[in-house]
N, C-alpha and C positions, 0 to 999 in steps of 0.2 A: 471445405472447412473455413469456420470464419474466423479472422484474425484480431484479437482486439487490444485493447489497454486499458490497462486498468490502474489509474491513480488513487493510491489512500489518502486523500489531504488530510483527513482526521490527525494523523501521526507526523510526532517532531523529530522522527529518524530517517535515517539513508538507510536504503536498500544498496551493502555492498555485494551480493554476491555475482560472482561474474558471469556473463552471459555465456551461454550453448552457441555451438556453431551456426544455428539455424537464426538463433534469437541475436548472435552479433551482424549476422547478414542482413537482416532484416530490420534493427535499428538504423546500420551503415546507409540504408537506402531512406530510411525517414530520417534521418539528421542531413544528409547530402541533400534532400529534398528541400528539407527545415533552409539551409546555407545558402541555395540555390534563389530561394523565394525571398531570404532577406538582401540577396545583394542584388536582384530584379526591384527593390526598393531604394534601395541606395543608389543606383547607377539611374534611375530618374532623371532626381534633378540635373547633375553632371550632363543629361544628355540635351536635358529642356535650356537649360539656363542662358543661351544665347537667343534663342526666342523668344523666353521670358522675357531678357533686360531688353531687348529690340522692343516690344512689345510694351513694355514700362519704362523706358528709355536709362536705364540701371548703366551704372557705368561699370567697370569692370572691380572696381574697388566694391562698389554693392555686389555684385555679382557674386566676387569674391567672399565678403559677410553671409551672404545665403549659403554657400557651399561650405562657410565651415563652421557655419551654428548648429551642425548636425554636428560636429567633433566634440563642442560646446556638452552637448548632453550627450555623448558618446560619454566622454570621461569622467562626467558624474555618475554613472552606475557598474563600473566594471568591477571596484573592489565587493562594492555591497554585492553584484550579482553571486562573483566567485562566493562570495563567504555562505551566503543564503544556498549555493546549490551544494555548498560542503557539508551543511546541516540540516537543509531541509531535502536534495535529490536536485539534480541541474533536470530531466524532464518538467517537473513543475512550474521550475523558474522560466524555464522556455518556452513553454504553454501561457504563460503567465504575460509575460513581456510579447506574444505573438499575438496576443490581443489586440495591444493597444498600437504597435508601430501598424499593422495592418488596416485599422481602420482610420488613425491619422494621416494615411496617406492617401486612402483612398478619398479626403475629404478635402486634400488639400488645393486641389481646384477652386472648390466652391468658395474658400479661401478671396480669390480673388476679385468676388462679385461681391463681398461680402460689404466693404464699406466704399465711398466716393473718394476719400482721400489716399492718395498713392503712399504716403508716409504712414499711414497705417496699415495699408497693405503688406508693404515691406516689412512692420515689425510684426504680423499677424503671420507672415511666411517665414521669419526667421522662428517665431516660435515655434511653430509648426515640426521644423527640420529640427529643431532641441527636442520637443517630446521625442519624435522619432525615434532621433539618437541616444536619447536617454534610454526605450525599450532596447533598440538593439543590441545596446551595452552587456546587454546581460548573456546575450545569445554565446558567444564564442566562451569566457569564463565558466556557465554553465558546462558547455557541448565537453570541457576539456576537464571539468570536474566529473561530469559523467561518465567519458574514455579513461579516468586516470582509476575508477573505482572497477570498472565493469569489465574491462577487456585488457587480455591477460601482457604480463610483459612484451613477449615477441614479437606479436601482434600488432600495440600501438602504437609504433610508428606508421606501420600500413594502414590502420585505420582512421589516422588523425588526419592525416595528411589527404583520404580521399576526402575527408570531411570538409577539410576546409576546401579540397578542387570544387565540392558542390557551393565556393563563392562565385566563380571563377566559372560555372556554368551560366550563374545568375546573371554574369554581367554579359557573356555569351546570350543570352534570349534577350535581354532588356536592348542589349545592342543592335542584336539585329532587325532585332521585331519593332524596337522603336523605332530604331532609324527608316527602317519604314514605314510606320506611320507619322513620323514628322513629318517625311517627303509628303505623304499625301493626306495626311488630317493633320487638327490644328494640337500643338505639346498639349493641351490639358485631357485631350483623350488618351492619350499615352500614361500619364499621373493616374487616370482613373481605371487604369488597366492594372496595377501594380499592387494592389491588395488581392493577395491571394491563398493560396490554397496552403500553407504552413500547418497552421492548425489543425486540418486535414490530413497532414500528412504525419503528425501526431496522434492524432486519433485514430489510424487506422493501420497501427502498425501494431505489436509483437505483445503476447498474453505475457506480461510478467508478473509473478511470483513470488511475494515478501515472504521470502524462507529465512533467509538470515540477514538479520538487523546489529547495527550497533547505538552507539548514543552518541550525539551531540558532542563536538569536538572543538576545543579550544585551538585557535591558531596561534604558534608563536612567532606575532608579528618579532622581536627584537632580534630573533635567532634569525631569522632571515635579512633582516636590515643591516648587522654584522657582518655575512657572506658575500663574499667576493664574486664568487661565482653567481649570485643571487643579483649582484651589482652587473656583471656581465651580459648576464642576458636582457637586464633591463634595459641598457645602453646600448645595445647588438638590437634588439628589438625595435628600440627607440629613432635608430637610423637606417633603418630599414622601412617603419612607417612612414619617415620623413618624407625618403624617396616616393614610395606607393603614395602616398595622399596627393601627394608634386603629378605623378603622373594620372593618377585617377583622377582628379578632379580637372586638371587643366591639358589634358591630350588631346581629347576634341574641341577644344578650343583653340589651342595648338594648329590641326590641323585644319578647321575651319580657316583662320586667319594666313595661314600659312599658305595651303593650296586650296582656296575656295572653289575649286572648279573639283575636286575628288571626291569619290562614294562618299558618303558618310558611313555607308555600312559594311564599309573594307577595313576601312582604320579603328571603329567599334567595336569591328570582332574579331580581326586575325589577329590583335594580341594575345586573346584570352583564349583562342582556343589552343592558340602555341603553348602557353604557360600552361594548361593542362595536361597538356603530354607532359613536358618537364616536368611536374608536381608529382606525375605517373610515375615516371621515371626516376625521380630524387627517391620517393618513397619506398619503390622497388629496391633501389642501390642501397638506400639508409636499412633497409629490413634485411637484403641477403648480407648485408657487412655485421648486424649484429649475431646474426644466426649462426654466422660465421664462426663466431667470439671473436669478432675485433670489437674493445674496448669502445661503450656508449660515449664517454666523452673525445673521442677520436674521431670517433662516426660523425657526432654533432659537429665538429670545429670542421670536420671536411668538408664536411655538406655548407656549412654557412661561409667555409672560405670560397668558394666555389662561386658563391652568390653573391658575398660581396665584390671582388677583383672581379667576377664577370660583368656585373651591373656598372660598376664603377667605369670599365673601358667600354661598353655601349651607350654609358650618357652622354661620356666624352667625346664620341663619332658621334651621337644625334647633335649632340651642340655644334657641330659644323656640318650638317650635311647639307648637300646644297640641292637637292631633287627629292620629287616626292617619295619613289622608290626605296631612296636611299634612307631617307626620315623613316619610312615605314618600316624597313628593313628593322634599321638602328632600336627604334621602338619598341619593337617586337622583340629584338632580341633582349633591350634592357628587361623586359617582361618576363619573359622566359628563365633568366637567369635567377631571375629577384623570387622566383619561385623554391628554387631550394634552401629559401629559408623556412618554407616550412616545412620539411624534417630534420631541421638545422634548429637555431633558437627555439623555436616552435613550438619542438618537443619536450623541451629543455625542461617544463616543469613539471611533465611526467616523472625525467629521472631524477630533478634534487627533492622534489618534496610530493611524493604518489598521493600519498592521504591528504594535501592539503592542495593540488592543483588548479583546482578552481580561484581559491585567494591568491595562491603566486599566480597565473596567469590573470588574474583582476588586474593585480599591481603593475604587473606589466602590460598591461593595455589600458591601465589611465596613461603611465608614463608613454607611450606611443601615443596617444588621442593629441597631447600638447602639440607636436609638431604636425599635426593632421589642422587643428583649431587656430596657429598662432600662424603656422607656414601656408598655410591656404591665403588665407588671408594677406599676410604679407607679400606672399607672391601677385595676389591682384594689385595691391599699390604699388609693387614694383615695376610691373608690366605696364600699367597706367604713366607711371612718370618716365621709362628708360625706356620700354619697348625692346627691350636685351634678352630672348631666348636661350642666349648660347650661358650668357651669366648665370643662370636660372639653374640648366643642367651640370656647370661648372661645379658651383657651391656644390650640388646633391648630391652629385660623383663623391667630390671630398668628402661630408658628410657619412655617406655610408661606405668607405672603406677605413673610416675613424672608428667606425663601431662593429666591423666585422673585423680589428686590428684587440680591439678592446676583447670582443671574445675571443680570438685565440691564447689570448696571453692570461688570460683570468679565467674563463668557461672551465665548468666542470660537469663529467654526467654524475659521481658519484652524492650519492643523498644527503643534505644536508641534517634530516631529521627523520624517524623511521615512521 
């Protein structure tokens, strides 16, 4: 039997009705694929970037500018994307947006033959990483306006939370499969590996069915900007991304510096593949506690108390470790834990605003992008003038037990609009 898809773009409605068991199994495998293929994208650069700046003699402060001018245009499309996949369907949007991050990365090599001058190289590569991140913006706001209309209460935490582990695969293949090809060919083969099969994997997933439609939906941005709870998981989110962008962007560099003489595709991968067990397991724990009927906003605060106090005392041990083991250990586990945020906040705009999830989770992943764009960066001219490690994980530790202290005391599962 052949499986296909079928997009109306002609029509300015969403298709809410919710998927069949066969038909929610078989998006789970094409959106996991879709997450998997954009964070084989993202975890590129982060892994080239030392051979880059070696290679253009980039200090760590440039280095730094390249890794978060991808956050730059991250945060310019998360509201628009959410809004767009509330009224026009997030499949489209992410068909849409899988276009263009795909083929600007697979170009971004050529990038560098492009002119004689290193200064325009660099802002030719900074650009580059803003388009990017401008398409992938859309991806996660779409993925969770999609889960909030299509798959049924019970259900979505188990199904969001595999969704986003298919990031957490991505960085799992880009890790290891780069890291060896760094070892043995030069970064820009690696860059031109990383355009791939998304759109494929869209296209070749699950016949659906425009049976029942509704109309075009106004969002009410002020009722939300008034919620407390609305405020919470932006701030719980917000330092949570702080942490993740601190370690995603600068661990193998970390580690590089640190213990130059270690795999590169030890430290690449054994985070990510621990944190998808965790994300396994968070999802599982978050799904049998609601089925249970214990209370969604219970569920949530446990799940993100969990991850933050856990993350918080693994930074604090990484900031002193003093062997590689020990780092690696530390590292992993801060990864691991940082993981049950997502059926923690995550979910969170499933339960206050269903119909409108896609724009609450926009809002809240512009507000996350800022410490991804402001903190990357920072982090390279700090590291450049103090050469302070242990400072670095310090702040982040406090940082994300400040905003998993904020959702407990404010977080709510219950709706803020129906």
């Amino acid at each position: 039997m052949q499986i296909t898809m079928k997009f109306d773009l002609s029509s300015g409605v969403v298709d809410d009705r919710q998927w069949n068991k066969i038909e929610q199994q078989l998006w789970t495998a094409c959106l996991f694929t879709g997450s998997a293929a954009v964070y084989c994208c993202r975890t590129a650069m982060p892994l080239c970037i030392m051979a880059i700046a070696k290679d253009y003699g980039w200090s760590k402060t440039d280095a730094g500018t390249v890794l978060s001018s991808f956050l730059w245009g991250y945060s310019m499309t998360q509201v628009a994307g959410g809004y767009l996949s509330d009224r026009l369907g997030g499949d489209r949007v992410i068909l849409a947006a899988a276009c263009v991050w795909s083929l600007v990365t697979f170009w971004t090599p050529y990038i560098f033959s492009l002119h004689s001058d290193s200064g325009v190289t660099f802002a030719l590569c900074v650009l580059s990483r803003i388009v990017v991140g401008a398409a992938q913006g859309a991806h996660y706001p779409s993925m969770s306006s999609l889960t909030s209309l299509r798959v049924s209460d019970h259900d979505r935490t188990w199904v969001f939370s595999v969704l986003l582990a298919g990031s957490h695969m991505g960085t799992i293949t880009a890790g290891s499969v780069g890291s060896l090809m760094l070892e043995r060919f030069a970064w820009y083969l690696m860059q031109m590996q990383r355009e791939k099969t998304h759109i494929l994997s869209l296209e070749a997933s699950v016949l659906s069915k425009k049976d029942s439609r509704k109309q075009p939906i106004s969002v009410p941005w002020l009722l939300f900007f008034r919620s407390s709870a609305f405020w919470a998981l932006l701030i719980g989110h917000f330092s949570h991304a702080y942490c993740f962008f601190i370690m995603y962007s600068w661990m193998p560099t970390y580690f590089h510096e640190q213990y130059p003489d270690a795999n590169a595709h030890v430290f690449n991968v054994l985070p990510w593949v621990a944190t998808m067990v965790t994300i396994t397991f968070a999802a599982w724990l978050g799904n049998s506690l609601l089925k249970r009927g214990v209370a969604i906003g219970f569920t949530r605060k446990l799940l993100e108390a969990i991850a933050a106090v856990g993350t918080c005392v693994f930074l604090l041990c990484l900031a002193y470790a003093e062997t590689y083991y020990s780092a690696l250990i530390c590292g992993t586990a801060t990864m691991m834990m940082m993981a049950f945020h997502n059926s923690g906040v995550m979910c969170n705009p499933h339960d206050i605003a269903p119909k409108y999830a896609g724009s609450v989770f926009g809002i809240m992943n512009t507000a996350a992008a800022i410490p991804g764009f402001v903190g990357v960066y920072v982090t390279g001219y700090v590291l450049d003038t103090t050469g302070s490690w242990a400072s670095l994980f310090n702040s982040t530790a406090l940082i994300v037990l400040l905003g998993g202290f904020v959702f407990l005391v404010l977080g709510s599962g219950k709706k803020i609009v129906d």
